[in-house]
LOTORDREN-403860 format. One record per residue (C-alpha): residue number from 1; x, y, z. Coordinates in Angstrom, 1 decimal. Example, Ala and Ser with C-alpha at 12.3 -4.5 7.8 and 13.67 -1.06 7.14 Angstrom:
<pts>
[1; [12.3; -4.5; 7.8]],
[2; [13.7; -1.1; 7.1]],
</pts>
This chain:
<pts>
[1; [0.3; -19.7; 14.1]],
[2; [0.2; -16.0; 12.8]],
[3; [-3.2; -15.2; 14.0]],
[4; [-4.2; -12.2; 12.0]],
[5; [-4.8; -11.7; 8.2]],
[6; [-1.9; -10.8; 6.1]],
[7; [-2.7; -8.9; 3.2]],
[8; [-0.7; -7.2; 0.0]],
[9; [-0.1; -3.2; -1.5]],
[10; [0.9; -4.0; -5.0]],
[11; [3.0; -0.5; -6.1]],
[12; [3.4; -1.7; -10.0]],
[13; [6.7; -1.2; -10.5]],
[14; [8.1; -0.7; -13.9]],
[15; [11.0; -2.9; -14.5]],
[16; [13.5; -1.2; -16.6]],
[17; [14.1; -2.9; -20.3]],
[18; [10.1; -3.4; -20.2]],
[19; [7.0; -1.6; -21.2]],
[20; [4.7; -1.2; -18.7]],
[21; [2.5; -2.7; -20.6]],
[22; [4.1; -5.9; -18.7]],
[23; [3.4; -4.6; -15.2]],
[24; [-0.4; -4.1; -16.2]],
[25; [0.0; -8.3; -17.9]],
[26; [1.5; -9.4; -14.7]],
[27; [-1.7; -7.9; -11.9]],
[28; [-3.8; -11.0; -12.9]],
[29; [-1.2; -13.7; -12.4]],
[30; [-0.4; -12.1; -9.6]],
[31; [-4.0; -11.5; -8.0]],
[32; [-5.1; -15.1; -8.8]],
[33; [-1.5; -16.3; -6.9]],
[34; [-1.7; -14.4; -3.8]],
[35; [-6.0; -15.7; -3.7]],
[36; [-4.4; -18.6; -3.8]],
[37; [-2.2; -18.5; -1.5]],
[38; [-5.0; -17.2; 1.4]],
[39; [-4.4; -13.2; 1.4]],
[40; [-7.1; -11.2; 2.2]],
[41; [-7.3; -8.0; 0.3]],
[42; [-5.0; -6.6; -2.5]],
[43; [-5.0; -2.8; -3.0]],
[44; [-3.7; -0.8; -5.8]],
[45; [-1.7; 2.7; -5.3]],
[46; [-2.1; 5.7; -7.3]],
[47; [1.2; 7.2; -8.2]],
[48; [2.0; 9.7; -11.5]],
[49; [4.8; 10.6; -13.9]],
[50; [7.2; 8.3; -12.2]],
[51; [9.6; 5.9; -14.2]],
[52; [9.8; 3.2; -12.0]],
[53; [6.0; 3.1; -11.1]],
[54; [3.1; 2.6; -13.5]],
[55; [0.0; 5.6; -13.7]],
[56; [-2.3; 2.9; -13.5]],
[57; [-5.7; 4.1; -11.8]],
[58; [-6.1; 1.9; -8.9]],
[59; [-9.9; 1.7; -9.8]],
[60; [-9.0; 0.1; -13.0]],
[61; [-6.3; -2.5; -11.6]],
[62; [-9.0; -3.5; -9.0]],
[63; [-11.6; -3.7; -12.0]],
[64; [-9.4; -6.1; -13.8]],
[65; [-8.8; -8.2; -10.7]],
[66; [-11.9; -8.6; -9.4]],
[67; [-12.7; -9.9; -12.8]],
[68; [-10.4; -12.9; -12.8]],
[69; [-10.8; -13.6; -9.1]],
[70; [-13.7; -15.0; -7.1]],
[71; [-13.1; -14.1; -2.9]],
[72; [-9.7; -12.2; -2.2]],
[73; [-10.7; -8.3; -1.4]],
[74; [-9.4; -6.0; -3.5]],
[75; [-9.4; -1.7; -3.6]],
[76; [-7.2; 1.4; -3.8]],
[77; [-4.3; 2.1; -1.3]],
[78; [-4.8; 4.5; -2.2]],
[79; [-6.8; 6.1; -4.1]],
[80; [-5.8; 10.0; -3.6]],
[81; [-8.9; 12.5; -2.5]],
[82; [-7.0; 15.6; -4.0]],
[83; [-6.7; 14.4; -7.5]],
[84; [-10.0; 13.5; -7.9]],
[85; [-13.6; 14.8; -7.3]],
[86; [-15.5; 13.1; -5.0]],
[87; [-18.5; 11.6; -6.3]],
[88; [-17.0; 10.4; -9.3]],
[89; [-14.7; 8.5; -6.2]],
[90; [-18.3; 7.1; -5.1]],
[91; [-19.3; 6.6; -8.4]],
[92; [-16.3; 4.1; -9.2]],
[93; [-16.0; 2.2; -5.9]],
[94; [-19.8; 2.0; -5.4]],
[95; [-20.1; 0.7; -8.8]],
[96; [-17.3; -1.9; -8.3]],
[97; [-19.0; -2.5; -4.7]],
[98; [-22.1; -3.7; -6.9]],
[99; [-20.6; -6.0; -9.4]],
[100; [-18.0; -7.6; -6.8]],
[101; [-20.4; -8.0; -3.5]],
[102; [-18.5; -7.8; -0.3]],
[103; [-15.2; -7.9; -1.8]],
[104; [-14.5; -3.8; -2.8]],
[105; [-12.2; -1.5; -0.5]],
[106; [-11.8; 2.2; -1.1]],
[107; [-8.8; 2.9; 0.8]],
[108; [-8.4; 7.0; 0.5]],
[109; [-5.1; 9.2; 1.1]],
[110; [-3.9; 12.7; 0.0]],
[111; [-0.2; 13.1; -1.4]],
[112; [-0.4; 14.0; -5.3]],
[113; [1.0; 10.8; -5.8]],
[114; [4.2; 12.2; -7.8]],
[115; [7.2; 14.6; -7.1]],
[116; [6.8; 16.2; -10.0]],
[117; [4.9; 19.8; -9.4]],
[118; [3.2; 20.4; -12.9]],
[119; [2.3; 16.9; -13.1]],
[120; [0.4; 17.8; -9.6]],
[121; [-0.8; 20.8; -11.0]],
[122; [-2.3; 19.0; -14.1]],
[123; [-4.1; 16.8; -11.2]],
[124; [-5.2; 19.4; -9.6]],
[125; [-6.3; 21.6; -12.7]],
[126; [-4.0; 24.2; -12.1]],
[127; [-4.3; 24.3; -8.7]],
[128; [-2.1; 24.2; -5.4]],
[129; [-1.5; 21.4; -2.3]],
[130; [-5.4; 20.7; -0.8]],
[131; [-5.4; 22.5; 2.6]],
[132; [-6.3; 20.6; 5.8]],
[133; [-9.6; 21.8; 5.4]],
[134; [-10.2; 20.5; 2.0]],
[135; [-9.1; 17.3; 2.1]],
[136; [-11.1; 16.6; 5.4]],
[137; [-14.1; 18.0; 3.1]],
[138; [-12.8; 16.0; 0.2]],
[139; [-13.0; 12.9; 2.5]],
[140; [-16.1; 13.1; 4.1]],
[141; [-17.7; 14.2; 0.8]],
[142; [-17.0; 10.6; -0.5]],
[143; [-18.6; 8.9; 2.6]],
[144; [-21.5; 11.3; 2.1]],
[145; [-21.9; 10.1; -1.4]],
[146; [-21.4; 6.6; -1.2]],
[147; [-24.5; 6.9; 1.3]],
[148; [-26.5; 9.4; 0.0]],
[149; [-26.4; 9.3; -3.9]],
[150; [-24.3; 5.5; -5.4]],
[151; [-25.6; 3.0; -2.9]],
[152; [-26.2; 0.5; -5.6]],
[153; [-26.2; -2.3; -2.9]],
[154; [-23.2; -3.1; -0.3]],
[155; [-20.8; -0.8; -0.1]],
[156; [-17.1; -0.4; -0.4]],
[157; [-15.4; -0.2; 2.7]],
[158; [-13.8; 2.9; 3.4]],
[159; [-10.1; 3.4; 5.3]],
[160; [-7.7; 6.2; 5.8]],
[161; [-4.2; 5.8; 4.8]],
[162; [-2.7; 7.6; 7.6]],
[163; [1.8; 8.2; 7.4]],
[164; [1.2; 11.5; 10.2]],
[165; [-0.6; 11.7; 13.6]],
[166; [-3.0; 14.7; 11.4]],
[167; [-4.0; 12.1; 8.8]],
[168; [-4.6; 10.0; 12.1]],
[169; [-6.7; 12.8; 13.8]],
[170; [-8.9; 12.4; 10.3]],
[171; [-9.8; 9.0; 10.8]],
[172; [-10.2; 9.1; 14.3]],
[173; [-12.8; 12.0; 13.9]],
[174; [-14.5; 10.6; 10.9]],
[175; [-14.5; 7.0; 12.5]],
[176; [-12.9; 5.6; 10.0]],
[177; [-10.8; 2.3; 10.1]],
[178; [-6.8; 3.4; 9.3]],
[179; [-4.1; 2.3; 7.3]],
[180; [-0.8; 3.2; 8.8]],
[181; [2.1; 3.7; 6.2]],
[182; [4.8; 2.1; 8.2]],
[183; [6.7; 0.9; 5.0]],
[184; [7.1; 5.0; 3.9]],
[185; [7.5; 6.8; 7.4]],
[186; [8.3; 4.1; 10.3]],
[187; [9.7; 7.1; 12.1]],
[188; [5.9; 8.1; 13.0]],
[189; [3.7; 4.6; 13.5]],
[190; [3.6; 5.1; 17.0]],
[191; [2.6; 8.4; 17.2]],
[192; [0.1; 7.5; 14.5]],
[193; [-1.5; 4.9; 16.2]],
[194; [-1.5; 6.9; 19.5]],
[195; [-3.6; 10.3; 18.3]],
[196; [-5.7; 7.7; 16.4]],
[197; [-6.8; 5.4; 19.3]],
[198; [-7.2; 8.2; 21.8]],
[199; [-9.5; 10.3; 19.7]],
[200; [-11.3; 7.5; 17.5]],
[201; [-14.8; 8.1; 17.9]],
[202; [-17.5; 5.6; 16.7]],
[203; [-19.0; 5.5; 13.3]],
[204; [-21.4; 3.5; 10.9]],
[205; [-17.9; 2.8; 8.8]],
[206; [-16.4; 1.3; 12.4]],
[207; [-17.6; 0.9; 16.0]],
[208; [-14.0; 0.7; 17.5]],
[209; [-10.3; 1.4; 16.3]],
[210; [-9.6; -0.7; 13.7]],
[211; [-6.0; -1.2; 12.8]],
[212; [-3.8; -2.1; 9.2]],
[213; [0.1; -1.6; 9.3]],
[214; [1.4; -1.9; 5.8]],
[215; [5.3; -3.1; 6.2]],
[216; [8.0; -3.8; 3.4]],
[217; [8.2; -7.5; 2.9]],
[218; [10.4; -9.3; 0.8]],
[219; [11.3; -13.0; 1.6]],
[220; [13.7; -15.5; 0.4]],
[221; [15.3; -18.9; 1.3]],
[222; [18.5; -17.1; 2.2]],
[223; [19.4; -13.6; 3.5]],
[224; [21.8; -13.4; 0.5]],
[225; [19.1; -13.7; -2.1]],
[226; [16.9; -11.9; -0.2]],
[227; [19.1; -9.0; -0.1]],
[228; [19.7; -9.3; -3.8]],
[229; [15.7; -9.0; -4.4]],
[230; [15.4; -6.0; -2.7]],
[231; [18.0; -4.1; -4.2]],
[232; [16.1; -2.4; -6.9]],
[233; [14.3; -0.7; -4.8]],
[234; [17.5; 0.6; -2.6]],
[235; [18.8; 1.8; -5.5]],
[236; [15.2; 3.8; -5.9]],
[237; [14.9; 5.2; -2.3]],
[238; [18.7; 6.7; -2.5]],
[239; [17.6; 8.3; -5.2]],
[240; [14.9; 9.9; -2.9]],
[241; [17.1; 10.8; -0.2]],
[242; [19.3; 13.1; -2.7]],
[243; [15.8; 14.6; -4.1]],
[244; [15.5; 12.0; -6.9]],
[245; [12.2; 11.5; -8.4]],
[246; [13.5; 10.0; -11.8]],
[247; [15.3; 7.1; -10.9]],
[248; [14.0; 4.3; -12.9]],
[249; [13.8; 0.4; -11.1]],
[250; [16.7; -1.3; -12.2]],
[251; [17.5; -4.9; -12.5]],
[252; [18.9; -6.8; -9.2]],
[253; [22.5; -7.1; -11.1]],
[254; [22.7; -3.6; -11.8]],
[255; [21.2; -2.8; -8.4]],
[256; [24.3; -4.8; -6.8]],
[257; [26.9; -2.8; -8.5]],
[258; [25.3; 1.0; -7.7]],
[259; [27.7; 3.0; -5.9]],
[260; [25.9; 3.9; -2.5]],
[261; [27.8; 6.5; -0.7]],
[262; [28.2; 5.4; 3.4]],
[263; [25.2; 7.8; 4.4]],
[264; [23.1; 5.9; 2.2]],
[265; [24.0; 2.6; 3.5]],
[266; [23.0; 3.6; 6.5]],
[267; [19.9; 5.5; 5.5]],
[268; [18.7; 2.1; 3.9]],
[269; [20.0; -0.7; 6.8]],
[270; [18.2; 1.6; 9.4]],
[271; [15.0; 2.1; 7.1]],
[272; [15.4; -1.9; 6.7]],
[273; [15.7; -3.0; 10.3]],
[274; [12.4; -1.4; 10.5]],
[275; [11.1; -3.7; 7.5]],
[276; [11.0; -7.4; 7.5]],
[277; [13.7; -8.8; 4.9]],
[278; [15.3; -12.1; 4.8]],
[279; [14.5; -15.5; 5.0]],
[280; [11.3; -16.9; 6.5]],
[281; [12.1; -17.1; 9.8]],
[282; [13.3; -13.5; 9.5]],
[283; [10.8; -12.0; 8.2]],
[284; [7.9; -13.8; 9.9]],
[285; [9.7; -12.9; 13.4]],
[286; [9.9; -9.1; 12.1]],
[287; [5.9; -9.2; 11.3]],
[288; [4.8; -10.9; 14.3]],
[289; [6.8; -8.4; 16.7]],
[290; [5.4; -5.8; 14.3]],
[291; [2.1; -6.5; 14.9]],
[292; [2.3; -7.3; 19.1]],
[293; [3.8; -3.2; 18.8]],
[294; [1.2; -2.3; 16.8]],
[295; [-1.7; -4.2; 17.6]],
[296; [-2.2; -4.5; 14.5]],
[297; [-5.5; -6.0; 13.4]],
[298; [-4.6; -6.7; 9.9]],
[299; [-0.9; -6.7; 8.0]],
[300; [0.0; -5.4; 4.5]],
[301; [2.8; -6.2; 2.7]],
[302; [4.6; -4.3; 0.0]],
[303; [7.4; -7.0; -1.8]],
[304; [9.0; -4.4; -4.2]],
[305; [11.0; -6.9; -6.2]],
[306; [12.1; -7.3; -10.0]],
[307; [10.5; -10.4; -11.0]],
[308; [7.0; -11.8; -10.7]],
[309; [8.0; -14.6; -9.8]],
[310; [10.4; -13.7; -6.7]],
[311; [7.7; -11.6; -5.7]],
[312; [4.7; -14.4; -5.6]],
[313; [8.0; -17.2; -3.6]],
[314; [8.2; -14.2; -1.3]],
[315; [4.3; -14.0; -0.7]],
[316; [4.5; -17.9; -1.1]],
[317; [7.4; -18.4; 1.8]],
[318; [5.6; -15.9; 4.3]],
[319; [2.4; -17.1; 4.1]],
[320; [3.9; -20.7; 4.4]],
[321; [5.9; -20.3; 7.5]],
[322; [3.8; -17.9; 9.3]],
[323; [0.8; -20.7; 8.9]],
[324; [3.3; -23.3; 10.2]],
[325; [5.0; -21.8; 12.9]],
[326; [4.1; -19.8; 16.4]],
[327; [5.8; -17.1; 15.4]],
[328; [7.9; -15.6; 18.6]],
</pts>
């Protein structure tokens, strides 16, 4: 049996030829499946003037599922200290904390959320990049308020989204439970977890390290189809590696016939191997020897795909076989 919680990052990707209108239709669906189903939590990431991804606050999509579900955790992964000011953070979390008892995360990070710089300028009102020094500030303002000034009751659990061992130094100093972005940098989880377990220091937020790795998951009954899913959102991350921001999510079919050059290829099969994609067996190998790495205390998976309902059978087949099977 797979014997720690699996959990889900939902991205909102905007599939071109619709409105994302019909990325905000599908969250509830999709929130009341994967309760269903036996996740744990559900966060929402903040991202901005991107055509493949929605600008949907993450406090809002958590809003709207905590309204249609009854137990599943839900919360921001996340929600991005520079952008906004702290207490009105606390304020929106703490209230959420109070409506849906027990069940609200505020998972914090510190990118602008978008490549685009006067998009990150608008953010930031004109100004630059937070310093090291501010966000730190930024963070521990939020913990501060959540305490001091919102406690309407319990309150949301805090994390640190950590992709660098200085985001990892953060949490460790702040004692604050981390969220390692394994499915964006793989290249630094170790080091990550390494500067965060040697320096974690104890906190009323966390008495010991406490561990999430959020992988790329996406599952089907063959590696063929599975490959197919995942396309899309190839097609998106080569458009990174040339300095892309603008690529919009395509459909599978159109995904299939891109023309990737041979460095991107491999770019994308060595960024895979680190991900789990293929069939069941596959995937839930990948995860468990992901977590025995890690020691992972908690996974998150991010399952990129084109259509809701591929993306609820790959949530579907994973949970299945990991709950079946001793995973080797």
């Amino acid at each position: 049996m797979f014997d720690i919680p699996l959990s889900a990052l939902e991205v909102a990707m905007v599939r071109t030829g619709t409105r994302a209108l019909d990325t905000l239709r599908d969250t509830a669906p999709f929130a009341q499946e994967l309760e269903r189903l036996g996740y744990h939590r559900i966060w929402y990431a903040e991202h901005h003037h991107s055509p493949a991804i929605g600008a949907f606050p993450p406090v809002v999509l958590a809003a709207h599922a905590a309204a249609t579900t009854s137990v599943i955790r839900l919360g921001s992964g996340g929600v991005l200290a520079p952008n906004h000011a702290p207490i009105t953070l606390a304020e929106q979390f703490g209230t959420l904390a109070a409506l849906h008892q027990d069940r609200i995360d505020v998972g914090i990070g510190r990118g602008p959320g978008t490549f685009d710089e006067a998009t990150a300028r608008a953010l930031r009102r004109g100004a630059g990049p937070a310093t090291d020094a501010e966000y730190r500030d930024d963070v521990a303002a939020v913990l501060s308020y959540l305490v001091d000034e919102v406690a309407l009751g319990p309150l949301p659990e805090p994390w640190l989204l950590a992709s660098s061992p200085a985001d990892a130094a953060l949490a460790a100093e702040l004692g604050l439970p981390v969220a390692v972005a394994h499915h964006i940098r793989p290249e630094n989880t170790h080091a990550v977890l390494d500067r965060y377990r040697s320096a974690f220091t104890p906190s009323r937020w966390c008495a010991q390290p406490r561990v999430l790795v959020c992988v790329e998951a996406v599952c089907a009954e063959t590696e063929e189809e599975a490959a197919w899913r995942v396309g899309p959102m190839d097609v998106v991350k080569a458009g990174l590696l040339k300095g892309l921001s603008e690529t919009p999510f395509p459909t599978p079919a159109a995904a299939a016939a891109h023309p990737f050059t041979a460095g991107e290829r491999q770019a994308l099969a060595d960024f895979r191997a680190q991900q789990a994609v293929g069939t069941p067996e596959t995937v839930v190998h990948r995860l468990s020897r992901l977590a025995a790495e890690t020691g992972a205390d908690e996974l998150m998976l991010t399952t990129p795909v084109h259509d809701l309902r591929d993306r609820i059978r790959s949530y579907a087949l994973i949970k299945e076989y990991a709950g079946t099977t001793t995973a080797p």
